[in-house]
N, C-alpha and C positions, 0 to 999 in steps of 0.2 A: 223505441228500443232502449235498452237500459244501456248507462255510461258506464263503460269498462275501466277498472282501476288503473290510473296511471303510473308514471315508472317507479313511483314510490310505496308501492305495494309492501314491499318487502320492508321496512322502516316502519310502517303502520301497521300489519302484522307484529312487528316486534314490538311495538307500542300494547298494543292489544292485549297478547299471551302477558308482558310484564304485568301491565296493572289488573289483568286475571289473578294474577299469581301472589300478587301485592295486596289486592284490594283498595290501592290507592293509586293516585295519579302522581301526586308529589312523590311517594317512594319508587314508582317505576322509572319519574324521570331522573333521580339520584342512579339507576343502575344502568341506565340508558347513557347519563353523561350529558342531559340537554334539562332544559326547562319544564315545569309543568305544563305551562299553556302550547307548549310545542306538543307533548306530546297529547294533551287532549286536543289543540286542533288537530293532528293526527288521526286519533281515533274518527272524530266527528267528520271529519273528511271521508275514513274508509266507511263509513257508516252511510253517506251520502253517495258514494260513489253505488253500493253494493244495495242501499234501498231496504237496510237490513239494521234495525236497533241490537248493539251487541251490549252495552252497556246502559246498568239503570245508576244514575249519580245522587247520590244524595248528600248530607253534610257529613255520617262520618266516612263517606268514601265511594267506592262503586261497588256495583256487584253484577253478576249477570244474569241478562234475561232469557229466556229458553231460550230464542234465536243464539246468542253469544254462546250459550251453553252449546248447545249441539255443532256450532263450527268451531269451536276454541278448540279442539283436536287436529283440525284440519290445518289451522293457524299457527298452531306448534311444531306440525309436520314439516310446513311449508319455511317454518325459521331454522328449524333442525336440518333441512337439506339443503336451504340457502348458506349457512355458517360450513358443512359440510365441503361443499361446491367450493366457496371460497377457503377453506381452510386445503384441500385438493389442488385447486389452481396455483395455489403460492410452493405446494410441495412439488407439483409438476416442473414448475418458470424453476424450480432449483436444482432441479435435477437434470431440467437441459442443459444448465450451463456446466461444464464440467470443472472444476477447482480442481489447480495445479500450484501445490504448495513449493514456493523457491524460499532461495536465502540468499542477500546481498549485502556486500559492504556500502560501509555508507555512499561512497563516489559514486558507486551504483545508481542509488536510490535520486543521489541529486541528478546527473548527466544523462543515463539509460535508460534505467526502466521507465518513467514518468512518459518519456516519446514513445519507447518501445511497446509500453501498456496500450496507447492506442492506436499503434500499428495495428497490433494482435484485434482491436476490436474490429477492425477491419479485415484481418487473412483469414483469421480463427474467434471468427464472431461466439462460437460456443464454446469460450473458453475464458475462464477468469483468473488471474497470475495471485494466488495468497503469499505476501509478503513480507517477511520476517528478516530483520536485520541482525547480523553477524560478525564479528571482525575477521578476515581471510583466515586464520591460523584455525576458527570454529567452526570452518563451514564443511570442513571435509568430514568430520565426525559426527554434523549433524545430517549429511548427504549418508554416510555409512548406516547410520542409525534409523535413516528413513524417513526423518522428520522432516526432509525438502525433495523435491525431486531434482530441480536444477540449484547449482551453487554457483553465484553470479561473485567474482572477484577479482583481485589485486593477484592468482597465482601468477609465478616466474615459470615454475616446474612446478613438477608433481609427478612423485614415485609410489603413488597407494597403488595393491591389488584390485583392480575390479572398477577404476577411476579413469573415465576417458577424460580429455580436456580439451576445450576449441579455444581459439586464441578469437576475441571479438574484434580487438586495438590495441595500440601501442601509438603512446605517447612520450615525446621527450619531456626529463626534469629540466626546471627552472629556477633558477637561484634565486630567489631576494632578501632581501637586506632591508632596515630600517632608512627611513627617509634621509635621515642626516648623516647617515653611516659614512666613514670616505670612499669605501669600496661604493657604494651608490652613484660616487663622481668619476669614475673609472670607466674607460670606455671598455674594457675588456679585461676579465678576472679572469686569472689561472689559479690551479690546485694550490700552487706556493703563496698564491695572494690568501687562502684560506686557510693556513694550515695550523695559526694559531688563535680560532678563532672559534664561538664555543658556539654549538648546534644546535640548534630544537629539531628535534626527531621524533613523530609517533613512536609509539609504543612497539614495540617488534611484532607482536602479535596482529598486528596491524593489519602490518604487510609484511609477513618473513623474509620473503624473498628480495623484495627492496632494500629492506636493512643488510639483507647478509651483503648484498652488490653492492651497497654504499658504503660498509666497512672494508668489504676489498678495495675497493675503486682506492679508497683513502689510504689505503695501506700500502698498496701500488705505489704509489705517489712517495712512502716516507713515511708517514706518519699515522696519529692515532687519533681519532676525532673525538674531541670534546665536547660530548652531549650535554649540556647544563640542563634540559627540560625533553619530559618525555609523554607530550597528551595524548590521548585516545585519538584527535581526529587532524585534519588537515586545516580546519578552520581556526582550530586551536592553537596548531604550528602559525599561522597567520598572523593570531590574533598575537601571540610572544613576540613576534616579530614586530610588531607592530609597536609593542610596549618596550622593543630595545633589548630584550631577553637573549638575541641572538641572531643567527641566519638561519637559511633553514633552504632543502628540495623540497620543491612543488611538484604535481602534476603540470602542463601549461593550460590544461582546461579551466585551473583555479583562478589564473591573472585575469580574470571576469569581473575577480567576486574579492580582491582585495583593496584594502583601505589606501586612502592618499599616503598615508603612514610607510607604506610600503614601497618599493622599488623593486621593478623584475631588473638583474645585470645580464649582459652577455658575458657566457663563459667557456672560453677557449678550454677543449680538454675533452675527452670523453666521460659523458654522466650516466650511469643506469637508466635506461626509460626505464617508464612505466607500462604496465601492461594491463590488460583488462580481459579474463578471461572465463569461460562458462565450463563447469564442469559435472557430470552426470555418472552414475552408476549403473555400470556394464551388469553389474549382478541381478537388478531387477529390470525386465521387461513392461516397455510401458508406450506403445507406440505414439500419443497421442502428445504425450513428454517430449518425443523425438523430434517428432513436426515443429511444438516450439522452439527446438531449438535451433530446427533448422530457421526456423521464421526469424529467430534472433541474431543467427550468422548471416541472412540475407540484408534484416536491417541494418546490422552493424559495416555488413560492406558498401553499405550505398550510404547510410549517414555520416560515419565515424571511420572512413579509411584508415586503413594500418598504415602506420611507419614504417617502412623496412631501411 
């Protein structure tokens, strides 16, 4: 009984039709991506398995013998519907999985979504989160626009047409101060212990709604807050602080993730939380969006309980 080609068929087929087409071995394995001697043992293998001379070799190259000749069709067929196959299979596996384009600020992308990513691979295994970062002031008009289905952020409120909003969590701010600071030695700060003293604040755009509460909150009190610095992120706000630049509100999810340089104070008085909220667009219809989201108010009430 004749020995049936083993699972390397299809490799040695493609060996075969190449240095058909080549009339070499050295040039087939340059488009192959492997060796010459790989792929003529290749050949000479499918050659032994099949009991069938496809190839006559000589010094300047190879060429084919009738045998070769009359299945080198069959050998092309057989690579052309293997490449097919697989080139099908990789557009099938892409098309089960359904891509749900979001946009998050960055506190998002560190605290949230990274657990929440494989929750979902677990509730809504046929679904993949494509994720684009945005500072809260951007994400409404990239949500309008269409370019995200869900908008993961820092909102407070939010009055747009056609914008629902779910609240995930709420976190209280946290003061800190430079290590050496005197407010650092102070068992308990009030508004008046700050009120001359200069602020590192993100950028409005940030987090709107944070800013606008910490200019009241401050204004409440008496006075006008002195922003000396105003960076993009919360790490940044950190890192000033760190360098003596100022004080500054945190999240309290942040005192994780700051330097020795730093000191969190307790601070007598009421401070603006923080808030962490998901917002979506009433205007387009998308049920499979909706599911996440609920999947993300499920997570967020059992990992990340709200403050009230």
């Amino acid at each position: 009984m004749r020995k049936r080609p083993d699972g390397k068929l299809f490799e040695a087929l493609e060996a075969f039709a190449a240095a058909s087409d080549e009339r070499s071995l050295s040039k087939a394995a340059r488009i192959l991506g492997c060796s010459t001697p790989t792929v003529a043992s290749m050949i000479t293998r499918l050659e032994s398995d099949l009991g069938v001379r496809l190839l006559q070799r000589t010094a300047r190259g190879v060429s084919l013998t009738p045998e070769g000749e009359a299945l080198l069709p069959k050998a092309r067929s057989v690579v052309r519907l293997a490449s097919e196959f697989e080139r099908d299979a990789v557009t099938v596996s892409r098309e089960a999985i359904r891509e749900i384009p979001i946009g998050a600020v960055e506190a998002c992308l560190f605290q949230f979504l990274p657990d929440f990513m494989r929750y979902l691979d677990q509730t809504l295994p046929g679904v993949r989160l494509s994720v684009t970062l945005y500072d809260t002031a951007d994400l409404v008009a990239a949500l309008l626009a269409g370019e995200i289905s869900i908008a993961f952020g820092r909102f407070a409120e939010l009055s747009v047409r056609g914008i629902s909003l779910q609240l995930l969590s709420e976190e209280p701010s946290v003061l800190i101060v430079p290590r050496d600071h005197p407010l650092s030695r102070r068992k308990i700060v009030t508004w008046e212990d700050v009120r001359d003293e200069e602020w590192i604040m993100t950028l409005p755009r940030v987090n709107p709604g944070y800013a606008a509460a910490f200019v009241r909150a401050c204004r409440t009190e008496g006075f006008e807050p002195r922003v000396r610095h105003r960076p993009e992120t919360i790490q940044h706000q950190i890192a000033y602080v760190a360098c003596r630049e100022g004080i500054a509100l945190i999240p309290e999810s942040y005192l994780s993730s700051t330097p020795d340089a730093v000191r969190a104070v307790t601070f007598e008085g009421p401070l603006p939380s923080i808030r962490m909220s998901a917002a979506v667009s009433r205007l387009r219809s998308d049920p499979l969006r909706d599911q996440v989201l609920q999947e993300a108010i499920r997570f967020a009430s059992e990992k990340t309980p709200s403050r009230q």
